[in-house]
C-alpha positions, 0 to 999 in steps of 0.5 A, spaced: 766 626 400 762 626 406 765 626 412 763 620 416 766 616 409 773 620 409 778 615 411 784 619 416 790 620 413 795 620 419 795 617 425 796 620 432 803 617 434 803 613 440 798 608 442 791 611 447 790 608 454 783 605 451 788 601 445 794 599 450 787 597 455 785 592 448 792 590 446 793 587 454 787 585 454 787 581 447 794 578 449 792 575 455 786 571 452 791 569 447 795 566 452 789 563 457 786 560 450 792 557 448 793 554 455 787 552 455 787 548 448 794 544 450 790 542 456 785 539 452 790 536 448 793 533 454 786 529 455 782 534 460 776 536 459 773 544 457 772 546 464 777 542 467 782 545 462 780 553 464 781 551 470 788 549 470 789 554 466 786 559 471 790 557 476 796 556 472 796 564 470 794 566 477 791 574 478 789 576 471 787 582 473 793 584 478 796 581 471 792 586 467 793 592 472 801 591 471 802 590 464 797 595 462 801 601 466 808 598 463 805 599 456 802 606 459 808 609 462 813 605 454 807 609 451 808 615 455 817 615 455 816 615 448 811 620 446 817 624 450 822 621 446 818 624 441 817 631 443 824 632 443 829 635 450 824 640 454 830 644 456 832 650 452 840 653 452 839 660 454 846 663 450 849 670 452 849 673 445 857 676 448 858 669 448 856 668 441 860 673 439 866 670 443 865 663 439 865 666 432 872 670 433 876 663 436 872 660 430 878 662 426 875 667 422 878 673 421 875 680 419 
């Protein structure tokens, strides 16, 4: 099988900047264009309908920037979550040993 046709058998887990970036992007269109069909339901025209709507959803690109960097920083605390705590628990092997023989255990 050559290796331009070899289908990925895992996937990375999380989501890439560029991902987050056309998931935002999709979602936003999604919402304007279904706006902006309702407002042609409701008798305006095309380009009076893409306007309300505009004005209706305000700052798109302030609105694109702070979902974008939400959906960033989800991504990023759950790829922490992921890797586990980053903190290991130094033991003293005395301490071990004093565990052991209040376990119960007898020798």
């Amino acid at each position: 099988m050559a290796m331009s046709t070899r289908r990925r058998l895992f996937k990375f887990p999380g989501r890439s900047g560029a991902t987050i970036a056309r998931d935002v992007d999709d979602e936003l269109s999604f919402h304007f264009d279904m706006r902006v069909a309702e407002l042609k339901s409701g008798g305006l025209s095309d380009d009076a309908a893409q306007q309300q709507a505009r004005t209706e959803f305000g700052d798109l690109e302030f609105t694109r920037r702070y979902c974008r960097n939400q959906d960033e920083s989800a991504a990023r605390n759950d790829r922490r979550a992921d890797r586990g705590p980053r903190t290991t628990r130094r033991v003293d092997v005395g301490q071990l040993g004093d565990a052991r023989e209040g376990s119960g255990r007898r020798s």
